[in-house]
C-alpha positions as CSV (number, residue, x, y, z in Angstrom):
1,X,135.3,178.6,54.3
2,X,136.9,181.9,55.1
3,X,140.6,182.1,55.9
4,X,140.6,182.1,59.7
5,X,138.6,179.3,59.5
6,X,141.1,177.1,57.3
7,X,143.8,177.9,60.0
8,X,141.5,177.1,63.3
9,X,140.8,173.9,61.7
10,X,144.8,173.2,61.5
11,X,144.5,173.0,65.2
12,X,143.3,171.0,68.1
13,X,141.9,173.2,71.1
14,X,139.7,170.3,72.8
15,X,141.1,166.8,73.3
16,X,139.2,163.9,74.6
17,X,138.2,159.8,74.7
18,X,134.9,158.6,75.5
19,X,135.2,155.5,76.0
20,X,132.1,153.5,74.1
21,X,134.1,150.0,74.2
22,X,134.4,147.5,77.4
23,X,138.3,146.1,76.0
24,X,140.5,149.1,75.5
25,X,143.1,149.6,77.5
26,X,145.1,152.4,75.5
27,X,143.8,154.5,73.4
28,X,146.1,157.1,70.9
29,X,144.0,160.6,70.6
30,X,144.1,160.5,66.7
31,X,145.6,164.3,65.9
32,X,145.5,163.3,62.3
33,X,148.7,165.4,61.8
34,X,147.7,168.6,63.3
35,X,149.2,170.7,66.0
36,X,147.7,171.3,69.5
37,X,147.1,174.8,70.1
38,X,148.3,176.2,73.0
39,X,146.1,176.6,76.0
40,X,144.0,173.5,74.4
41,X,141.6,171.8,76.8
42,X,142.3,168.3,77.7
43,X,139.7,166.2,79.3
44,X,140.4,163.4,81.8
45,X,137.8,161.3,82.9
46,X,137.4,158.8,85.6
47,X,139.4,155.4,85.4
48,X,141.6,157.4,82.1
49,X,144.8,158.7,82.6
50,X,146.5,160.5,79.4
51,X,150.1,160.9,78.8
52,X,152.1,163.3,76.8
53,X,154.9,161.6,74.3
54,X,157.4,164.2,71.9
55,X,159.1,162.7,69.9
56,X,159.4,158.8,71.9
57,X,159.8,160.2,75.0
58,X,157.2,160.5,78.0
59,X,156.1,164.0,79.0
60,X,153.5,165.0,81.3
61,X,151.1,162.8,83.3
62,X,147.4,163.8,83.9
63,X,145.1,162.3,86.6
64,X,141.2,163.0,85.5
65,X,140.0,166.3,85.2
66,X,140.2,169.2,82.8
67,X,143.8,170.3,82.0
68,X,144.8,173.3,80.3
69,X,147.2,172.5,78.0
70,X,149.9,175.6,78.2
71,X,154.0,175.7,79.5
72,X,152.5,176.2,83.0
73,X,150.8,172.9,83.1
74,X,153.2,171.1,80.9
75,X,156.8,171.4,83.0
76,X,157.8,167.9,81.5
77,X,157.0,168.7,77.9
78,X,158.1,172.1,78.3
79,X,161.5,171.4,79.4
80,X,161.7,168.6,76.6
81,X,160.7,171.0,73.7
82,X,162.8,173.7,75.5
83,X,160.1,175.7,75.5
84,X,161.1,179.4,76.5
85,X,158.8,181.3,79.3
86,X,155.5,181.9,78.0
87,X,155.8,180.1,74.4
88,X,152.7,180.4,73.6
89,X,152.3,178.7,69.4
90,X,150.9,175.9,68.4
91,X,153.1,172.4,69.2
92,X,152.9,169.0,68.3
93,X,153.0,166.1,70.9
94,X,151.2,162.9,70.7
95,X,148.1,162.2,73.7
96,X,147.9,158.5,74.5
97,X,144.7,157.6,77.1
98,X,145.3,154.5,79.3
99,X,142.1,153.1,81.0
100,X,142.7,152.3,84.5
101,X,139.7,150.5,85.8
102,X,140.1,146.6,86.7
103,X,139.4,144.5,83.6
104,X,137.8,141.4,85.3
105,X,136.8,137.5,84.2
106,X,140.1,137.3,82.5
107,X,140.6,133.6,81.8
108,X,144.0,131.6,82.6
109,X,144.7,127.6,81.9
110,X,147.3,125.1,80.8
111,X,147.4,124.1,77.4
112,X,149.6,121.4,78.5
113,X,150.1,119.2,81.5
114,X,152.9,120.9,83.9
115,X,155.0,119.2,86.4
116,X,154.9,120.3,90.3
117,X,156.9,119.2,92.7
118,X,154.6,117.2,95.4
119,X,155.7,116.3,98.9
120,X,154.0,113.2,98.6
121,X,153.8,111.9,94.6
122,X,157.3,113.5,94.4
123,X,156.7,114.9,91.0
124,X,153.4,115.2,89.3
125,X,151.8,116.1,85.7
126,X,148.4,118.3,86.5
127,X,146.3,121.0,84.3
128,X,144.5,123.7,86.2
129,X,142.3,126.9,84.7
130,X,140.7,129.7,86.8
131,X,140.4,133.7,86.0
132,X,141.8,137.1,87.7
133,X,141.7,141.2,87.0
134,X,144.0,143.2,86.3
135,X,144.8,147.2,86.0
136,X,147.6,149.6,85.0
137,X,148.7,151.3,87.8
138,X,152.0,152.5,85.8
139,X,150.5,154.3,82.8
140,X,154.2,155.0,81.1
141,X,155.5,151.6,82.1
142,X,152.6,150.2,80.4
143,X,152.5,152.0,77.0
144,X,156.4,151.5,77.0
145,X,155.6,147.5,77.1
146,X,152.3,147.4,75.2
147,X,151.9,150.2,72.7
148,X,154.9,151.0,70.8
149,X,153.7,153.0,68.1
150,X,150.0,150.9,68.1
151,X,147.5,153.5,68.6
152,X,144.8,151.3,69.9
153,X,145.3,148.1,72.2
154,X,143.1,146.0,73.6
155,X,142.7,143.7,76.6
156,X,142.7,140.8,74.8
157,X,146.2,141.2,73.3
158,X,147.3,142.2,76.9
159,X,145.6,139.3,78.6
160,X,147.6,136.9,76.5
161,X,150.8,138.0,77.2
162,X,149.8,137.5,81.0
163,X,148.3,134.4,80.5
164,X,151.8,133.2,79.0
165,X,153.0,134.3,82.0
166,X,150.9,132.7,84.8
167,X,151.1,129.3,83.6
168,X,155.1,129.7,83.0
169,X,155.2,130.7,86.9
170,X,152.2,127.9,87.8
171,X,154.6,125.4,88.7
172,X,157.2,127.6,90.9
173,X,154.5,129.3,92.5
174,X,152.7,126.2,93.6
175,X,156.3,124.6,94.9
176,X,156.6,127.4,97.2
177,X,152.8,126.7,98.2
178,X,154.6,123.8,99.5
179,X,150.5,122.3,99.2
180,X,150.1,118.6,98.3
181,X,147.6,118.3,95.5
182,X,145.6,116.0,97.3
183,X,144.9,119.4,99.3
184,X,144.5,121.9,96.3
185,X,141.0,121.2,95.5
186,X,139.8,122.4,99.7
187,X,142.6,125.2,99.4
188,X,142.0,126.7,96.1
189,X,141.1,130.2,97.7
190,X,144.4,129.9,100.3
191,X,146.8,128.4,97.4
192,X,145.4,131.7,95.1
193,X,146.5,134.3,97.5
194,X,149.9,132.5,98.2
195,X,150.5,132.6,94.4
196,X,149.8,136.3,93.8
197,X,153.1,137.5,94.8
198,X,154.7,135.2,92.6
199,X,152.8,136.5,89.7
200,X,153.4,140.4,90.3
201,X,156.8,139.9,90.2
202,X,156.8,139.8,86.6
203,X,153.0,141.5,86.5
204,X,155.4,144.5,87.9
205,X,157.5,144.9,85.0
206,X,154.5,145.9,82.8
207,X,153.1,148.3,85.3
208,X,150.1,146.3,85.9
209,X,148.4,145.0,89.2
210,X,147.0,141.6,89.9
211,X,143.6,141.9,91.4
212,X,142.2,139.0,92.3
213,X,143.5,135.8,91.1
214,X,141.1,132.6,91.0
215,X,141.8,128.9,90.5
216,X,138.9,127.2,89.4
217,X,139.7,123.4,88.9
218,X,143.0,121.0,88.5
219,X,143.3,117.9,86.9
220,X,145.2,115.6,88.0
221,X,146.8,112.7,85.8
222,X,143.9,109.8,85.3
223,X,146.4,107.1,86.7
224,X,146.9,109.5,90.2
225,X,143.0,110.3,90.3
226,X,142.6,106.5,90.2
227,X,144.6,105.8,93.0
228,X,143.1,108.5,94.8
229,X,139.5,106.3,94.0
230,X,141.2,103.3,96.0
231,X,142.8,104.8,98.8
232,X,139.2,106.3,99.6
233,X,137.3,103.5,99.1
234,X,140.1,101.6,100.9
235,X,139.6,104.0,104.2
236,X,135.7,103.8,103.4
237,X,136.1,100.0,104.3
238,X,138.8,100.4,107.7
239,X,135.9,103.0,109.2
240,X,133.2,100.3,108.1
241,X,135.5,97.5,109.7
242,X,135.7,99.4,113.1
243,X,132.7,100.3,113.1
244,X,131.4,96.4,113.0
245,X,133.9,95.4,115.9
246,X,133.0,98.3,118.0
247,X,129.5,97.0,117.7
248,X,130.0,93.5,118.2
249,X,132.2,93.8,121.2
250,X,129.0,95.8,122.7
251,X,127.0,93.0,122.0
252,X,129.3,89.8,123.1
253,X,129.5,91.9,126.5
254,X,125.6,92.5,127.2
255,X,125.4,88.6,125.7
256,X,127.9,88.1,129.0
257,X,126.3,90.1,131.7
258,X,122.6,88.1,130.6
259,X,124.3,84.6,130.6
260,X,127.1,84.4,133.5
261,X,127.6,80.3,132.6
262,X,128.4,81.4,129.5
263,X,131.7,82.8,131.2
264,X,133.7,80.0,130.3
265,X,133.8,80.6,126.6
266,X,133.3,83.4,126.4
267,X,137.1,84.6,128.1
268,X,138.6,83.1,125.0
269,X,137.1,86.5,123.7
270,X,137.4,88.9,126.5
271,X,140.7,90.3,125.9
272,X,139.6,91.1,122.1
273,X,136.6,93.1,123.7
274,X,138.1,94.9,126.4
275,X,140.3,96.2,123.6
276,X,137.1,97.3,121.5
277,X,136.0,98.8,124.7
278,X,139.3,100.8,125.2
279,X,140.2,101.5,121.6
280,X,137.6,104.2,121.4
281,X,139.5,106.3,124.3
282,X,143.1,105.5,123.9
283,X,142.2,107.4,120.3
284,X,141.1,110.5,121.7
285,X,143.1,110.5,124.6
286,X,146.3,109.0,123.8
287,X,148.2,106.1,125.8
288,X,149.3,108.4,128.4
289,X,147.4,111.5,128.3
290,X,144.9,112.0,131.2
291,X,141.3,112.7,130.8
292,X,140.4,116.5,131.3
293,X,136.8,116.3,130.7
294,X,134.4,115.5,132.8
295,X,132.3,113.6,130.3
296,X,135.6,111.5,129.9
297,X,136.1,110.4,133.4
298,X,132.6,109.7,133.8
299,X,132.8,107.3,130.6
300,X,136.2,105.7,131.7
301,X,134.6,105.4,135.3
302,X,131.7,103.4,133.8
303,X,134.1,101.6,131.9
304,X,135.9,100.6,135.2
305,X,132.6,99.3,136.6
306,X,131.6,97.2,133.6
307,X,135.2,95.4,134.1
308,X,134.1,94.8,137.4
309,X,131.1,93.0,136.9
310,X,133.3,90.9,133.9
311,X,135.6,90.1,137.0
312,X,132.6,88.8,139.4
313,X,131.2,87.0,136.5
314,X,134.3,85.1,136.3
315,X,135.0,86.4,132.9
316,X,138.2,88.2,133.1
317,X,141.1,86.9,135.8
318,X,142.0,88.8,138.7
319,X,145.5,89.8,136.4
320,X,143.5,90.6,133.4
321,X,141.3,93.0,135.7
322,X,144.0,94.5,137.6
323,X,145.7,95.4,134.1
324,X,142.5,97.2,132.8
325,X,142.2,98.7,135.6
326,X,145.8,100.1,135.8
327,X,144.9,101.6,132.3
328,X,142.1,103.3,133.0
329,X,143.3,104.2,136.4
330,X,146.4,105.9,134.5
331,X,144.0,107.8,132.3
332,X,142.3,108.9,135.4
C-alpha cells in the first residue's frame, strides 16, 4: 500500500445505510474514528433522513437524495465548527440515519386491571389490548429522546416506552370518551380515534406520530360480565313476555267476534286486550303524538272498527268505547 493510499483510507468520501433490517429506527454511520473528507457524498434514501451531530449538538438535516457534503451544503455545521469561507480539509462530525416509514402491528395491553370512570358502574376495573403505528416525524427530537450516544436503536426498545405510555393515559383518555363500557365493544373504531389526541400529546414530545391506533378487545371484571349475562337474559324474557300477550289478546278477540254469547265473560277481559291492542302504537307513536303515516292511520282506523264491532257485540260499554275511541281519535 503506497502512501496516498494510507491517507485516502483515513477518510470517508461516500456515506450511506442500506437498510437490510425491518426494526431499526436509528442508525449511527459507523466512521470508526476517521474524518469525513470534504465534498464527501452522502446518500439519503427513501423513508431515511440523516442528521449531522459535532460535538452533542444537531447540525444539518437532509431529506433523501444525494448530498454533497461541503460548507455550502452544511450552513449549520459550518457555522458550528466556525468554518471560514471555502474550508475545504477534512472534519469530523458524527451521521446518525433515522428511518421514517410507519412501523406497524405494534402491540399495546394492560398488564394490570385499570380503573375508568363509568357513567353507569361509577367506577370500574377493565383490561383492554389492541395495536397502532407509529413514525418519527421529528428526526432531532427523536435521537435527543432515544439515542443518546447508542448507535443503533430499535423499534422494540421504542415501542416499549410507548406502550408505558398508552396504558398510563388508557384510563384518562377513555373518561373523556365519556363511553359506557357496556358501549365499548360496538364503538371500538369511534372510542380509538377519540383516544388518539390524548395519546400524541405525550407521542409529541418524542417527535413521533401516532398512526393508527386499534383496540382489539376489553375485559371487563367477571362479577360485571355476569351481571351483564342477567340483565340480557332478563330483557330476553320481557320481549318473550310481550310477545305472548300481544298474541293472546289477538286470539281472545277473534275467539269474541266467532262467539258473540260469549260476550258476557269475556268483558271481564276486554279492557286487558284493548290495551294489548293499543300498546303496540302508543310505543311508536307516543301518548300524544299524532300519526304521520299513512300506514299508521290506516292501522289505528282498522283498530277503530274492530272496537266497533266489540261495542255491537256487547263486549265493551258505550263509556269503554267512547274512551278508545277518544284515543285513537287523538292519535288521528
Amino acid at each position: 500500500m503506497g502512501l496516498f493510499d494510507f491517507i485516502r483510507n483515513e477518510f470517508i468520501e461516500v456515506i450511506e445505510w442500506v437498510d437490510d433490517t425491518t426494526d431499526t429506527v436509528i442508525y449511527k454511520f459507523p466512521d470508526k474514528g476517521n474524518k469525513i473528507m470534504n465534498g464527501a457524498q452522502l446518500t439519503v434514501r427513501e423513508s431515511q433522513v440523516a442528521v449531522l451531530m459535532n460535538e452533542g449538538e444537531f447540525g444539518d438535516v437532509y431529506i433523501p437524495g444525494r448530498h454533497e457534503l461541503s460548507t455550502k451544503n452544511m450552513p449549520i455545521t459550518t457555522t458550528l465548527k466556525s468554518w471560514k469561507y471555502l474550508f475545504d480539509s477534512p472534519f469530523k462530525v458524527d451521521v446518525y440515519y433515522v428511518s421514517t416509514k410507519q412501523f406497524t402491528n405494534l402491540k399495546w395491553g394492560t398488564s394490570n386491571p385499570i380503573i375508568v370512570r363509568d357513567p353507569e358502574f361509577k367506577q370500574v376495573r377493565l383490561r383492554s389490548f389492541g395495536t397502532y403505528t407509529m413514525r418519527v416525524i421529528d428526526p432531532k427530537k427523536f435521537i435527543k429522546e432515544f439515542a443518546g450516544t447508542n448507535p443503533w436503536v430499535r423499534i422494540d426498545g421504542v415501542s416499549e416506552q410507548l406502550r408505558n405510555t398508552i396504558v398510563s393515559k388508557l384510563a384518562e383518555g377513555l373518561a373523556e370518551a365519556g363511553v359506557s363500557v357496556l358501549d365499548l365493544a360496538a364503538n371500538f373504531t369511534e372510542i380509538g380515534e377519540k383516544l388518539k389526541p390524548v395519546f400524541q400529546k405525550e407521542f409529541d414530545i418524542w417527535g413521533i406520530e401516532l398512526g393508527k391506533f386499534y383496540i382489539e378487545n376489553v375485559t371487563l371484571p367477571e362479577e360485571v360480565e355476569k351481571m351483564l349475562d342477567k340483565t340480557t337474559q332478563l330483557n330476553m324474557l320481557s320481549d318473550k313476555l310481550n310477545q305472548f300477550n300481544q298474541m293472546q289478546g289477538g286470539i281472545a278477540i277473534e275467539n269474541l267476534s266467532n262467539n258473540p254469547g260469549a260476550a258476557s265473560t269475556a268483558g271481564i277481559g276486554a279492557g286487558v286486550i284493548l290495551t294489548n291492542l293499543l300498546q303496540p302504537q302508543q310505543q311508536q307513536q307516543g301518548n300524544t303524538a299524532p300519526a304521520n303515516d299513512p300506514q299508521e292511520k290506516q292501522k289505528l282506523v282498522d283498530l277503530l272498527k274492530q272496537l266497533g264491532e266489540l261495542k255491537a257485540q256487547g263486549i265493551l260499554t258505550e263509556d269503554e268505547f267512547n274512551q278508545k275511541k277518544a284515543e285513537i281519535l287523538g292519535k288521528l
